[in-house]
N, C-alpha and C positions, 0 to 999 in steps of 0.2 A: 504494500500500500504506500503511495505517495501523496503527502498532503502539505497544503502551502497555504499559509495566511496571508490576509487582506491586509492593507495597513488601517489604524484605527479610524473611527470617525474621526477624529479631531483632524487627523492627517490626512484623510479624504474631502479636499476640499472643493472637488467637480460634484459631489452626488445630489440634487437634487431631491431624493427619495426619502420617505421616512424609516424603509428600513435601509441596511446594509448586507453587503454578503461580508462573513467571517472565515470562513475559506473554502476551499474544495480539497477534493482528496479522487486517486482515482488506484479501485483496486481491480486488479487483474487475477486472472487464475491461476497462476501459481500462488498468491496468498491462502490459496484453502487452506494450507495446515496450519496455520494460524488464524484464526477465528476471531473474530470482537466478539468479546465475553457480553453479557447482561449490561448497560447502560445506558445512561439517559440523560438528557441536553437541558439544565435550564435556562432559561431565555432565549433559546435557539431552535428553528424550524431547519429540520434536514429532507429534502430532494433527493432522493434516489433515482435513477436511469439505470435497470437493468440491460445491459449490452450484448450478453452472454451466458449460456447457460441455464438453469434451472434450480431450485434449491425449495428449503423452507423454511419460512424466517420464524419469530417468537413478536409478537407488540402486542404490549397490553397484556391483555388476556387470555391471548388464543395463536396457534401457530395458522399464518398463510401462504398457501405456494405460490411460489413468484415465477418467472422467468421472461427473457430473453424479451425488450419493449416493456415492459412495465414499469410503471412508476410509483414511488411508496413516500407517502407522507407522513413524516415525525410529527407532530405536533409536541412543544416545550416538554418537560418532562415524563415524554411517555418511554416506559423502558420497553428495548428492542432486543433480540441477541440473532446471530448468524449460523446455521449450521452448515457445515461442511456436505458435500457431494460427490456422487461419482460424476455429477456434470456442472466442476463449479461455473459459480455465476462471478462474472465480472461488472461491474459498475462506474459510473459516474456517481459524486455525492458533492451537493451545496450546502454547507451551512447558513443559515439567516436568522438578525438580530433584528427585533423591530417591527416585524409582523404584529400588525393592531386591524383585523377582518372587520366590519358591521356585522354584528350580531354574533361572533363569537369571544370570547376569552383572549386575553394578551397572548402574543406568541403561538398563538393555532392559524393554519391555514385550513385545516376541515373541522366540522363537529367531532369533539371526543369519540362520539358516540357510531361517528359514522365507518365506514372500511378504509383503513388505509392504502390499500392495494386498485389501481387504475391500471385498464390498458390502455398502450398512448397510440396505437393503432396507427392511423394515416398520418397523426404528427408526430411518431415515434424520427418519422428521414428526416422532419425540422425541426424535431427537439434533439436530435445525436450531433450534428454538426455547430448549436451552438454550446452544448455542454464540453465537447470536444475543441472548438477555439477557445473557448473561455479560460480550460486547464492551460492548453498550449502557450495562451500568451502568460499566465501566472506562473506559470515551471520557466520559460525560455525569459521571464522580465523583461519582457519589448516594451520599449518607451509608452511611458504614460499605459503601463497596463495597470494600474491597479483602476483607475476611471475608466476605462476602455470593458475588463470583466464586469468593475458593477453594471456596466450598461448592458452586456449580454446578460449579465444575473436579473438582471431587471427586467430584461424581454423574456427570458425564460418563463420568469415566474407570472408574469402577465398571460403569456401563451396559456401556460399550465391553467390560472383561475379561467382564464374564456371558454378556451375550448376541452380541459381535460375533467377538473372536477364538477362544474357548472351538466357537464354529460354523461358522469357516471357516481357521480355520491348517491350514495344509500344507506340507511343507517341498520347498523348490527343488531341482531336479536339479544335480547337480555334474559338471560334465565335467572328466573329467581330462587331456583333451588342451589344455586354455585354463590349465592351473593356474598355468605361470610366465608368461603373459600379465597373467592377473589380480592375480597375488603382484607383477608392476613395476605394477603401477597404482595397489595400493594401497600399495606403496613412494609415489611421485608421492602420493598422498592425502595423507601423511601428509608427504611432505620435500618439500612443493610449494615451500618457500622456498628450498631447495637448488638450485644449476647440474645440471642435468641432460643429457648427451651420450646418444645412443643410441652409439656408438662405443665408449663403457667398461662395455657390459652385459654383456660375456661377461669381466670383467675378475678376473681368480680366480679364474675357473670359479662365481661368484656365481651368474648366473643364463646354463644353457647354451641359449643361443637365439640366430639369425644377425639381426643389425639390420634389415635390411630383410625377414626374415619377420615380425617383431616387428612391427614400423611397418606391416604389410601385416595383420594379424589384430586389431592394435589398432584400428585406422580399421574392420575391416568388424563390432567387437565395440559400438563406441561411438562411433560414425560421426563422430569427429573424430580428427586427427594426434594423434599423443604431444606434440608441440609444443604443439597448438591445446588438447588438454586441461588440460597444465599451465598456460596461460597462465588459459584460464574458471575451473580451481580457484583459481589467484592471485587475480583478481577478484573471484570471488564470497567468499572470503576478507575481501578489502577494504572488500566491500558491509557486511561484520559489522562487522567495527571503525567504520566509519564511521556507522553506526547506534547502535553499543554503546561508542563512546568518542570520548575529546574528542581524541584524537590529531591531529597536523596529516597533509594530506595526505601530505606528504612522509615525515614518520615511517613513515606505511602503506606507502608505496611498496617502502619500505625493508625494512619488517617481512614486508611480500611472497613478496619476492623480486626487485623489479626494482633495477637500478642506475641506473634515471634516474626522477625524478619525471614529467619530462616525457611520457618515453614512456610511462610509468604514465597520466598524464591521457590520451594521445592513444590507448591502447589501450584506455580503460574506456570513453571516449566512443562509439570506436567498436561494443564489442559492447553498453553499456548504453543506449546513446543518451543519454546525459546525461551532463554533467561530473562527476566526483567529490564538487566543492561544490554543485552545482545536487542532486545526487541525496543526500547528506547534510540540504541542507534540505526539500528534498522528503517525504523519506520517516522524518524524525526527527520521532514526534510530538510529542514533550515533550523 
């Protein structure tokens, strides 16, 4: 994965717009064996452009299958994760600060509520070529590219509200028999840094559910342990910081959630296939 910042607003002094792009990133198929773990953006609207391949991702609540022309919208804090394939997927990705919709929430470009998976069908040939100049001039810094990409950031995301969501939103079914399943997950979304017991869930009548039907709906909802969740949200957590700051390992470990750096390394290694530092300089463009 390669990924490049914008300069700040302050420093952006051509944009017009009220929001900003905060960068791009563009991953290709040899990243499969490295995965982005469990995480989530605040203040920030992420653009996905499936390029390549086929997969099945994690948002929210529920896994969707993606592939090859589709387009997938973040909305600020919603947690995403990536699974690996026999036919990985390669993408394009924009981050955006500053989305403010009529009639929805700061930092959403759909309803919470709605699917975040679009096909881009007939504007998939005119949405791949400006996501593709966009990277090019921010990898290559040609003059004046940091005005020049917000300006395709900004035709992008125009294109995408007219003609992509405007013609295929539709809002997800809600079961209410899942609701205090999903109400502890996105507890865990949110206090991933927090000790977590399944033994103290029914503790004040908090949340009324028996541990091990919980740990039994949770695994066949999101096909891993309440354990194994929290731990890929931890990670994929750490994948941010260590991309998006100078922090030492150890500080992240900490910032986490784990109480040992070590097992920190020896557990990133194992689901990211790369050491914490190997995957820091790896994947840190600039």
């Amino acid at each position: 994965m390669k990924q490049y910042f914008l300069l700040s607003d302050k420093q952006n002094k051509n944009s017009s717009s009220d929001y900003q792009l905060i960068y791009m990133s563009k991953v290709e198929g040899v990243d499969k064996d490295h995965p982005r773990m469990l995480h989530s953006h605040q203040s920030i609207v992420e653009l996905i452009l499936i390029t390549a391949g086929s997969s099945k991702i994690f948002i929210g609540n529920q896994y969707f299958p993606v592939k090859k022309g589709d387009l997938i919208i973040y909305n600020s804090g919603v947690v995403h994760d990536e699974l690996s394939s026999n036919d990985p997927i390669a993408l394009y990705c924009i981050g955006i600060k500053g989305i403010n919709e009529t009639n929805l929430r700061a930092d959403a470009l759909i309803s919470d509520r709605a699917e975040p998976i679009f096909e881009t069908g007939q504007y998939y040939a005119v949405l791949l070529p400006l996501f593709q100049s966009a990277f090019d001039m921010l990898e290559q810094e040609i003059n004046n590219y940091n005005s020049l990409v917000q300006t395709l950031g900004q035709t992008i995301i125009e294109l995408i509200k007219a003609n992509v969501i405007n013609n295929q939103s539709k809002l997800a079914e809600d079961s209410s028999k899942l609701i205090i399943v999903q109400e502890i997950k996105q507890y865990l979304d949110v206090h991933f840094s927090e000790e977590f017991k399944l033994s103290t869930l029914n503790q004040e009548g908090r949340w009324p559910i028996n541990e091990y039907y919980f740990a039994h709906k949770f695994k066949a909802l999101y096909d891993y342990t309440p354990i194994e969740y929290l731990q890929r949200r931890r990670i994929g957590e750490a994948q941010t910081l260590l991309i998006n700051t100078d922090l030492s390992i150890t500080e992240i470990a900490y910032q986490v959630g784990f109480n040992s750096s070590s097992y920190f390394t020896t557990l990133f290694k194992k689901i990211v296939k790369l050491t914490p530092k190997t995957y820091r300089n790896q994947y840190t463009a600039r």
